[in-house]
C-alpha positions as CSV (number, residue, x, y, z in Angstrom):
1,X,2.7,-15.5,-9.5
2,X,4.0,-18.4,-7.9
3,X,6.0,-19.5,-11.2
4,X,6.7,-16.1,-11.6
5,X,8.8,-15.6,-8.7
6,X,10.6,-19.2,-9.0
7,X,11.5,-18.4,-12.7
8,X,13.5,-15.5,-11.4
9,X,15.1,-17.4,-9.0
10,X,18.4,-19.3,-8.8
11,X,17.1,-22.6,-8.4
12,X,15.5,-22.1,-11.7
13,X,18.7,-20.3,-13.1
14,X,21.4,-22.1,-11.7
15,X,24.3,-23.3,-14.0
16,X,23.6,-26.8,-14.5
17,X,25.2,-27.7,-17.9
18,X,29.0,-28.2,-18.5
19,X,31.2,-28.3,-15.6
20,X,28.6,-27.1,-13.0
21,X,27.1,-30.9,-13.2
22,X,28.8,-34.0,-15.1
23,X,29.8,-35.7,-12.2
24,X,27.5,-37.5,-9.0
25,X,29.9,-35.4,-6.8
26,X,27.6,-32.7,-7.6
27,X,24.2,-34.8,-7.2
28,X,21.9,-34.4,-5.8
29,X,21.9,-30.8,-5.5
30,X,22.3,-29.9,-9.2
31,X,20.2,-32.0,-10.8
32,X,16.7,-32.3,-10.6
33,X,16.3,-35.8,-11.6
34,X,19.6,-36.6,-9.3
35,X,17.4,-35.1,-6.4
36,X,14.5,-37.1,-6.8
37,X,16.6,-40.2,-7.2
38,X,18.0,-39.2,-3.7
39,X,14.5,-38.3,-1.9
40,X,13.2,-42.1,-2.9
41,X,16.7,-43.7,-2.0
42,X,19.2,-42.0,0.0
43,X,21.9,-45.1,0.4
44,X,22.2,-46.2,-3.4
45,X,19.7,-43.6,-5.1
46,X,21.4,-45.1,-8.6
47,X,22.6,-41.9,-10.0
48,X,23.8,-42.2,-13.9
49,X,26.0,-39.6,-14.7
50,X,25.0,-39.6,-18.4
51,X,21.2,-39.2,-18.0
52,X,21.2,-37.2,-14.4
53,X,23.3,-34.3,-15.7
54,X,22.2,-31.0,-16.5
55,X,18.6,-31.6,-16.1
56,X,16.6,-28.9,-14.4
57,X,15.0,-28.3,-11.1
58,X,11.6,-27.7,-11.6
59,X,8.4,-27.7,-8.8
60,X,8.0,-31.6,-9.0
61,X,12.0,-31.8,-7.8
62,X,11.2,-30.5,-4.4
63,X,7.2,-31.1,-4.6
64,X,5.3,-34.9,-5.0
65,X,2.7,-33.5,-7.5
66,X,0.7,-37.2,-6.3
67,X,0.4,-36.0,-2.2
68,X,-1.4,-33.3,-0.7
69,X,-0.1,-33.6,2.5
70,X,3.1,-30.6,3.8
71,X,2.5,-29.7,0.2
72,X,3.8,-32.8,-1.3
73,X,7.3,-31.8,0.3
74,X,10.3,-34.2,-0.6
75,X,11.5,-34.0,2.8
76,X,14.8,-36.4,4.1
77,X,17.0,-37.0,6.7
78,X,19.7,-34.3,6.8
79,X,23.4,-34.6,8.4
80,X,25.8,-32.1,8.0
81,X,29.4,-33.2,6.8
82,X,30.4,-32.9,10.8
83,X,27.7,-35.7,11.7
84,X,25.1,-33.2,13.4
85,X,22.0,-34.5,12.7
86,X,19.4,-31.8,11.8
87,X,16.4,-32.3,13.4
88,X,13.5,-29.2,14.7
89,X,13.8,-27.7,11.7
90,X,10.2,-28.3,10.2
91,X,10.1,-27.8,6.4
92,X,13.4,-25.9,7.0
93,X,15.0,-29.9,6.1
94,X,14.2,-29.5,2.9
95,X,16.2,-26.6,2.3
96,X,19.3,-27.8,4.4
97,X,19.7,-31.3,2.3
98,X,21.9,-29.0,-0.5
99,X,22.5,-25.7,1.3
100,X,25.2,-27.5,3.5
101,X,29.1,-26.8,3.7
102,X,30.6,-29.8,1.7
103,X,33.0,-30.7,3.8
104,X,33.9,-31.4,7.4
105,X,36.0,-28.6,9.1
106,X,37.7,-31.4,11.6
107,X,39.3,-33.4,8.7
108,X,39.7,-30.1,5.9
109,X,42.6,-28.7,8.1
110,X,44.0,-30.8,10.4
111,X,47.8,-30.0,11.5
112,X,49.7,-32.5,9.3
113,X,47.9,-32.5,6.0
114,X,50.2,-30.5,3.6
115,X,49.6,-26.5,4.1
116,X,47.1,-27.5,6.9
117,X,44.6,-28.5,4.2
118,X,45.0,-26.1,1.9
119,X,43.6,-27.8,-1.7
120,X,42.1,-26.8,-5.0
121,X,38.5,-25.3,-4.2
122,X,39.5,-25.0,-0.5
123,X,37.2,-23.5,1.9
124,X,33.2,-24.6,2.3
125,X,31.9,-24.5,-0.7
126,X,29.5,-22.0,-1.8
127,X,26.0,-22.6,0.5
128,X,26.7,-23.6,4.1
129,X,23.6,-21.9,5.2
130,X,22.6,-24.8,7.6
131,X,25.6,-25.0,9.0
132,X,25.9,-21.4,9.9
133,X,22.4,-21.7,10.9
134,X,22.7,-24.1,13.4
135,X,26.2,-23.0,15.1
136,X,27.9,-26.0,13.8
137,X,31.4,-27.3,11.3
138,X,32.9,-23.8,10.9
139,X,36.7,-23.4,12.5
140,X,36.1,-22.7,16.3
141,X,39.5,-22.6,16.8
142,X,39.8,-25.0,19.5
143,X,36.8,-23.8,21.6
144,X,33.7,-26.1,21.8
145,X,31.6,-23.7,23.7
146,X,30.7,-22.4,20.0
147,X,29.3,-25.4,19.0
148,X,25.8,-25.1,18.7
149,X,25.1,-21.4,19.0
150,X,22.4,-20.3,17.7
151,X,20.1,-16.7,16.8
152,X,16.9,-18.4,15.5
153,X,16.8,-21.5,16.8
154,X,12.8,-20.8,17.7
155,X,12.0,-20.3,14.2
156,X,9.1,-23.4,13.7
157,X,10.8,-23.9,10.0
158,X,13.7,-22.4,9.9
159,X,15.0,-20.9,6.5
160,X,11.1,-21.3,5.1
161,X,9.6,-19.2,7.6
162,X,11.7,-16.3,6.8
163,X,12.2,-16.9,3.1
164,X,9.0,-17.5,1.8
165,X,7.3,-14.6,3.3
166,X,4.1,-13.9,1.5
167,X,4.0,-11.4,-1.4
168,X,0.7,-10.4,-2.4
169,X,-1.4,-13.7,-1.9
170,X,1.5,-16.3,-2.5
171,X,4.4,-17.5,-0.7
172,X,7.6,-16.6,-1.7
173,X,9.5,-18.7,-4.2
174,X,12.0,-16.5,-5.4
175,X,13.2,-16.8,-1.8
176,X,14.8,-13.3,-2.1
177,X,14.9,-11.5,0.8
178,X,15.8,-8.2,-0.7
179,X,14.7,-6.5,-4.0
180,X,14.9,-3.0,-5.3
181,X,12.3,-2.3,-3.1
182,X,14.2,-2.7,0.1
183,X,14.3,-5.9,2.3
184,X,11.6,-8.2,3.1
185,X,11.2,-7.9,6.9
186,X,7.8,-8.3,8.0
187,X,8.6,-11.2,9.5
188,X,10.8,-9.8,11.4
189,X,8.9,-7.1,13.2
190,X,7.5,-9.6,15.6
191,X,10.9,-9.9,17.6
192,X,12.7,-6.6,16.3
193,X,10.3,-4.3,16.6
194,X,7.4,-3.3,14.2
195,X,9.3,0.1,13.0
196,X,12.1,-1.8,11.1
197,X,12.0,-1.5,7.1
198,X,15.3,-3.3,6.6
199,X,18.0,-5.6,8.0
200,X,20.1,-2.9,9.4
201,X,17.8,-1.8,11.2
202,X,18.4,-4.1,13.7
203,X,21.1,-3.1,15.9
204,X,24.3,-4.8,16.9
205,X,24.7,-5.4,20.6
206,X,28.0,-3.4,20.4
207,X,30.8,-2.1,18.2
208,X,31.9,-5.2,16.8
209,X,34.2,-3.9,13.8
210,X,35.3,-1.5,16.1
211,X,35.4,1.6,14.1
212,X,33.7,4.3,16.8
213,X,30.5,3.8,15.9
214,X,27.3,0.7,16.7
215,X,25.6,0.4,13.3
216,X,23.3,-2.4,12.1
217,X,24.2,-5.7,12.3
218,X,24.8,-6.5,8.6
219,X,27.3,-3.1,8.5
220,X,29.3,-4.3,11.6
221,X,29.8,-8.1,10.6
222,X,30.6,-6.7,6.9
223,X,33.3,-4.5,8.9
224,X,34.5,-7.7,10.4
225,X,35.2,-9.4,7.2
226,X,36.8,-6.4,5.7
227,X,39.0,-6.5,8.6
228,X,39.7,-10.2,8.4
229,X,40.3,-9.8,4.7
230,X,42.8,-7.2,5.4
231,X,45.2,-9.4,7.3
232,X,44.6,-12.4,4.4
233,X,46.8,-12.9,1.2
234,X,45.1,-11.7,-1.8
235,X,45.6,-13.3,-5.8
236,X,46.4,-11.3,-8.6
237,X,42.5,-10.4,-8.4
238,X,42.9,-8.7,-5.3
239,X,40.2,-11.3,-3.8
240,X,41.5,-13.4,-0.8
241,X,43.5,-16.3,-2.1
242,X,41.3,-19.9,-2.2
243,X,43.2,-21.6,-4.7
244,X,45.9,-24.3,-4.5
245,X,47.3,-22.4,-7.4
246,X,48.1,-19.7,-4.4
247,X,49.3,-22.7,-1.9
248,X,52.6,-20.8,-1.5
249,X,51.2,-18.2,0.1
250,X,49.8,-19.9,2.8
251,X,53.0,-22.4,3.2
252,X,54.0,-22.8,6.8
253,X,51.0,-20.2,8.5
254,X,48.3,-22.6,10.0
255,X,46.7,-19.3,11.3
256,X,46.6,-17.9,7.7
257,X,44.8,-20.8,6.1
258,X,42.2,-20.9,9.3
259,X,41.4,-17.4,8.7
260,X,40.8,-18.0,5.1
261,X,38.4,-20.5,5.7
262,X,36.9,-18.2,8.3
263,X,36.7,-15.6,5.6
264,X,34.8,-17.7,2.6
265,X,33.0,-19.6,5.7
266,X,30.8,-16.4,6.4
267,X,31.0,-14.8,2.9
268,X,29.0,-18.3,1.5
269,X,26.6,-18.1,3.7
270,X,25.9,-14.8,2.4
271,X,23.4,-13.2,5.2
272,X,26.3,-10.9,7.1
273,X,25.1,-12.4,10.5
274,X,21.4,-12.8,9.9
275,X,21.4,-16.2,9.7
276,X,22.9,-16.6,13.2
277,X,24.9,-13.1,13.9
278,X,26.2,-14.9,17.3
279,X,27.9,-17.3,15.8
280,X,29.4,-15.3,12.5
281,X,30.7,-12.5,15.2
282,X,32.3,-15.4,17.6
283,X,34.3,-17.2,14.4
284,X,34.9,-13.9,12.6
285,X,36.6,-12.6,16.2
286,X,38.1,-16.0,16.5
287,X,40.1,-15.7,13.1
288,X,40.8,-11.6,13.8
289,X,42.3,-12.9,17.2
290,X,44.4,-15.4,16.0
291,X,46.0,-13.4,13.0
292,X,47.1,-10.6,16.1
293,X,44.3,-8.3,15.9
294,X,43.2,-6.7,18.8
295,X,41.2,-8.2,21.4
296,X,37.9,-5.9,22.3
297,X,35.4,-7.2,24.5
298,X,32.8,-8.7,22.2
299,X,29.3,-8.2,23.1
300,X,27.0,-10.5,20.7
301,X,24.0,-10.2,22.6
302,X,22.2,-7.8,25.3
303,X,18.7,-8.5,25.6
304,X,16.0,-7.5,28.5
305,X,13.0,-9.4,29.8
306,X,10.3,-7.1,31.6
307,X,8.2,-8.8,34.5
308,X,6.2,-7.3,37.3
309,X,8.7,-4.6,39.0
310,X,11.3,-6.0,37.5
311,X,13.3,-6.6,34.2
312,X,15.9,-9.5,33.8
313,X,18.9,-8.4,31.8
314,X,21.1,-10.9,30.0
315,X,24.5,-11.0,27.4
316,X,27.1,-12.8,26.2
317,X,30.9,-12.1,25.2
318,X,32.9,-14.3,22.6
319,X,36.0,-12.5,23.6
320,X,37.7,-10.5,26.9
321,X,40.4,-8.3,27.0
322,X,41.4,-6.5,30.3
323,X,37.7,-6.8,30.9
324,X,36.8,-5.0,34.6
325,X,33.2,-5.3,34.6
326,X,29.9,-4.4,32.7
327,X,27.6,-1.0,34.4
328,X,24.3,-1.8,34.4
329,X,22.3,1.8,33.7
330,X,18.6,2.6,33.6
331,X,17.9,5.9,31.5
332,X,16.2,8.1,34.0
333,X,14.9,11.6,31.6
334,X,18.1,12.7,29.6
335,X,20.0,11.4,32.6
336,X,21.6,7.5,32.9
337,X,21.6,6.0,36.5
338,X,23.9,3.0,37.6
339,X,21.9,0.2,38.7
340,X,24.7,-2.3,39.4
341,X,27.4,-3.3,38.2
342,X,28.6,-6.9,37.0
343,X,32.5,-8.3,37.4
344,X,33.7,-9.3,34.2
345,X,36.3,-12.4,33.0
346,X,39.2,-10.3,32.6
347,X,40.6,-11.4,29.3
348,X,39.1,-14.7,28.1
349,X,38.7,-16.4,24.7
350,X,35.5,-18.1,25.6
351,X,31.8,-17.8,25.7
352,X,30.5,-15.9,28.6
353,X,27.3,-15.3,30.0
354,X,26.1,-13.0,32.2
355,X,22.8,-11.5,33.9
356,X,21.5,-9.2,36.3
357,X,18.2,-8.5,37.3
358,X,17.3,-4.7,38.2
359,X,14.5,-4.3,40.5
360,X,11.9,-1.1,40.0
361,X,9.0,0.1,42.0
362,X,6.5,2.2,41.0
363,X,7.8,2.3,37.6
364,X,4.9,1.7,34.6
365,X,6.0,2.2,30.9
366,X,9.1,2.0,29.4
367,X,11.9,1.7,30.2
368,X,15.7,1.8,28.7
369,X,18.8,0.1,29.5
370,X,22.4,-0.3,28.0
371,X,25.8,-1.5,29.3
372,X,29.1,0.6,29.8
373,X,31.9,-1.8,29.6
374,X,34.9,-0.5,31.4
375,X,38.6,-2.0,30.8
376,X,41.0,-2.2,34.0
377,X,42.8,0.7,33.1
378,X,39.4,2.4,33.3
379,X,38.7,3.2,29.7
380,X,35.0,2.2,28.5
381,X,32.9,1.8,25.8
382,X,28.4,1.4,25.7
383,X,26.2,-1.2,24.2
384,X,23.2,-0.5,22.6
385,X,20.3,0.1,24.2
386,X,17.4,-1.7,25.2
387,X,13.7,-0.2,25.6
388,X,11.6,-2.6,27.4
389,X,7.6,-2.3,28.8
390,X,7.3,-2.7,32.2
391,X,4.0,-3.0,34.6
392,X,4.0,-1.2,37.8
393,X,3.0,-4.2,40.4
394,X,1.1,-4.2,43.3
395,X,2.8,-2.3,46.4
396,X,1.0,-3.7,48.8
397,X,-0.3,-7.6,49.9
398,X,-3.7,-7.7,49.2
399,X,-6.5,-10.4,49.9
400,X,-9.9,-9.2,47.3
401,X,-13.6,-11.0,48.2
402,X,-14.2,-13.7,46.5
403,X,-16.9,-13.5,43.4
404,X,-19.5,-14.5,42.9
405,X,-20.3,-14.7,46.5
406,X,-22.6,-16.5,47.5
407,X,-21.1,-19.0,44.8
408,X,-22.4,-22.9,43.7
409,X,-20.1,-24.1,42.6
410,X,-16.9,-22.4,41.8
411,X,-15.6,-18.8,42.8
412,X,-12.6,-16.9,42.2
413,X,-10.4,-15.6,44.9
414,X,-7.6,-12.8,43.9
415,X,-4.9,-11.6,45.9
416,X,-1.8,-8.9,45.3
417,X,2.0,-10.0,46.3
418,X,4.0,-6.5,46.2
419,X,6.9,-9.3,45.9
420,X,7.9,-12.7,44.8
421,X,6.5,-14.6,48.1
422,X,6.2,-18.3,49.5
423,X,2.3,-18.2,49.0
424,X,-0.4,-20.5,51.0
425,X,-4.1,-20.6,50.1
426,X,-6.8,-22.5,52.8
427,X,-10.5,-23.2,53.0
428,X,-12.0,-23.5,56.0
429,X,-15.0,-24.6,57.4
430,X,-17.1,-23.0,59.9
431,X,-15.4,-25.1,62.8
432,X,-12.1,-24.1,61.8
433,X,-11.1,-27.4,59.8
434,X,-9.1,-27.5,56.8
435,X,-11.2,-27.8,53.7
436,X,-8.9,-27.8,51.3
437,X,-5.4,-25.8,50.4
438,X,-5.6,-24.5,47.2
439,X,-2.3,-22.6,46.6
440,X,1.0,-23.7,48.7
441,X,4.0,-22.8,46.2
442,X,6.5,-19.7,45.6
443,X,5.0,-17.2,43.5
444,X,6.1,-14.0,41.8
445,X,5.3,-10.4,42.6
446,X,1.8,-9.4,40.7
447,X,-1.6,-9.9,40.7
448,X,-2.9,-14.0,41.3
449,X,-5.9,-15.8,41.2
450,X,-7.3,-19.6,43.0
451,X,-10.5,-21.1,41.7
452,X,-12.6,-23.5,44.3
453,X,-14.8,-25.5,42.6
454,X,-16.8,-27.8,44.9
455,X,-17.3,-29.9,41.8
456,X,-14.3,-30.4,40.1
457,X,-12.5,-31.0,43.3
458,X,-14.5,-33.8,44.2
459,X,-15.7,-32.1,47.8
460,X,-19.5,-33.0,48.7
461,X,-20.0,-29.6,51.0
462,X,-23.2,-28.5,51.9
463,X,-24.5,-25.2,51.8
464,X,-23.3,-22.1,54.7
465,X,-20.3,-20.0,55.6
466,X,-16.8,-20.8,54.9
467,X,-13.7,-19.0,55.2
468,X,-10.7,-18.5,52.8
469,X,-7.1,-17.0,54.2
470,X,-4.1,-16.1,52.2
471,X,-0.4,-16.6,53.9
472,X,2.5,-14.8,52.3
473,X,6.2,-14.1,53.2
474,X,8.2,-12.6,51.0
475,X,10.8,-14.7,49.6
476,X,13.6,-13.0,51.7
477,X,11.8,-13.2,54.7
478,X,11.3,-9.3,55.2
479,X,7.7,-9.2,54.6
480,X,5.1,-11.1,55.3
481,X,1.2,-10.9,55.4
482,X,-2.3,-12.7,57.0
483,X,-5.6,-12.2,56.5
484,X,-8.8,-14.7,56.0
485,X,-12.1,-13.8,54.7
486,X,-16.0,-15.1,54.6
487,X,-17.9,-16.5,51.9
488,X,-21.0,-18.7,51.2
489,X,-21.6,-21.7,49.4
490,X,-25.3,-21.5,48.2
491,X,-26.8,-24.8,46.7
């Protein structure tokens, strides 16, 4: 099945013949010899124009047939045309040697090359996947705090781990993640939820192409480029222009040419946000912005993380306007309670982040949350929301008896904090002198344990009563709590 799936792909289909190849400006990554040239010798690989063109990339082009090892992988150092080095990628590298933008943003418009860099094939050619991947060498439009931004940066190998899923018993090699089936999103399911079946599915944070409604993520960044597209010149297709044929259009409108790049930037990469949905909404708002559309407070991100008692909310914006604050509200029944609420920036252009933590008591289950943004002049507009699971803690300090006890050599003593406390552990002997401390640091609220072991600790006690007492104050220093107990060291 394996050659199956790569037959129907477009490694294996991709134009290679004629134009598409004849010259080393498209080696290595349309040529299969060219490639593995460039995997043995990546300063002077000796590419020959004559011989290296059109020939086709087959599994030996990406796979040393004569090594077992990663599956033979031709892996090499990657840079992107900005000089970001691509490293924690895994077997990811592979994939980001060709599916790079070809050029560098900082030197393809600049503000004194004619029409701000506006040339025959303009824009990033027609595969910067990496690049979108990793945040970097799309126009930020001045602001840095873009750079790097990131969705997935915790996938082990990046583009492999989601596109070469396993169908049936094989990995992959079509690297399709979408068929006439639906999507491929199993892989998915461990951070989006196990009831997703495709990519929109997963919710955007907020109304990004702000048409009324929050739809998947895929619908609201295609909004966005429709949007962007709408303010762009078009050529006598009706596409947006990208030609230098159409260089008259763009004459004297720095803004114009910035969006355009902006435009066929995220249309290359071809996921609608997937890929890195922070950083596609940031530079998609970005352009929109800077061609005079309206600024809305962009949400990319609203996520929750449960603890004991409590769950830690955090977001982001890319862009403020008139931006008053963010309500924090818990869903209580059918009803939505106010928790808190957070100031916002007011109207800013840059990355913001934000948090607030929401503390619960006697609260086990789940739970949801979502944001209402409200403007100065007291208009709003809500997130998503957020279910989360969430433990009901102790609600009282507790010290338990140790087991096994009598012990030789190790036992186990638990204790309950109702809340995050400055925590102290002591053995005692039957005189009253310090054995040993075996807990002194701040803890959180929950449910702890402390192991003495006679024998890994290096103590030589003899056998007879000891005593064990737990100190806590509550990290506030409303709440505190003493109590010591007895147990017996039998050898």
């Amino acid at each position: 099945m394996v050659g199956t799936y790569y037959n129907a792909s477009n490694h294996a289909t991709m134009p290679l013949a004629g134009k598409d190849a004849t010259s080393a400006s498209c080696f290595p990554c349309h040529s299969g010899s060219a490639y593995y040239k460039y995997s043995q010798n990546q300063t002077t690989p000796g590419y020959v124009a004559a011989t290296d063109a059109s020939q086709p990339i087959t599994c030996a082009v990406c796979h040393d047939p004569h090594t077992a090892a990663n599956y033979g992988l031709r892996l090499v150092p990657v840079t992107l045309k900005n000089g970001y080095s691509v490293s924690s990628v895994g077997n990811g590298q592979l994939c980001m040697t060709c599916h790079q933008s070809r050029k560098n943003i900082a030197t393809t418009i600049t503000a004194t090359a004619p029409y701000y860099g506006f040339s025959d094939r303009f824009g990033p050619h027609h595969g910067p996947q990496a690049d979108m991947f990793l945040g970097q060498n799309a126009y930020q439009y001045g602001d840095s705090t873009l750079t790097g931004i990131n969705t997935h940066g915790g996938l082990k190998d990046a583009c492999v781990t989601c596109h070469m899923q396993t169908r049936g018993t094989n990995s992959n090699h079509q690297w399709n993640m979408s068929d006439s089936t639906g999507d491929y999103v199993t892989v998915c399911k461990s951070c989006h939820g196990q009831s997703i079946t495709s990519f929109d599915d997963i919710k955007a944070s907020s109304d990004w192409d702000g048409n009324g409604k929050i739809e998947g993520v895929q619908t609201e960044v295609q909004g966005m480029v429709n949007n962007l597209a709408a303010l762009l010149p078009k050529d006598n297709t009706g596409a947006v222009v990208s030609m230098m044929a159409d260089s008259l259009k763009v004459k004297g409108q720095p803004s114009i040419v910035k969006g355009i790049y902006t435009y066929y930037f995220v249309t290359s990469d071809r996921s609608l946000g997937v890929h890195n949905a922070k950083y596609t909404v940031a530079i998609l708002q970005k352009a929109l912005n800077s061609l005079g559309a309206t600024t809305p407070v962009e949400l990319t991100t609203f996520t929750a993380s449960p603890a004991v008692n409590q769950v830690a909310l955090n977001w982001e914006t890319v862009t403020e306007a008139n931006n008053k604050g963010f309500e924090v509200q818990r869903k209580s029944g059918t009803s939505w309670i106010s928790e808190g609420f957070v100031n916002g920036k007011g109207t800013s252009t840059k990355v913001t982040k934000y948090s607030f933590t929401d503390k619960l008591s006697n609260i086990n289950g789940n739970v949801t949350y979502r944001l209402k943004q409200v403007d100065m002049n007291g208009t709003y507009q809500y997130s998503k929301e957020i279910e989360v699971s969430v433990s009901a803690g102790p609600q009282t300090f507790a010290l338990s008896q140790n087991y096994p006890n009598p012990f030789n050599p190790s036992t186990t003593i638990q204790y309950s904090l109702p809340y995050a406390s400055n925590v102290k552990v002591t053995i005692y002997n039957i005189t009253g002198a310090v054995v040993k401390v075996l807990v002194s640091a701040a803890q959180e609220a929950g449910v702890h344990q402390a192991i003495m072991n006679t024998a890994s600790n290096g103590m030589n006690l003899s056998s007879g009563v000891y005593f064990y007492s737990l100190q806590a104050v509550s990290l506030d220093g409303s709440h505190s709590f003493k109590q010591t107990k007895k147990m017996i060291l039998m050898k």
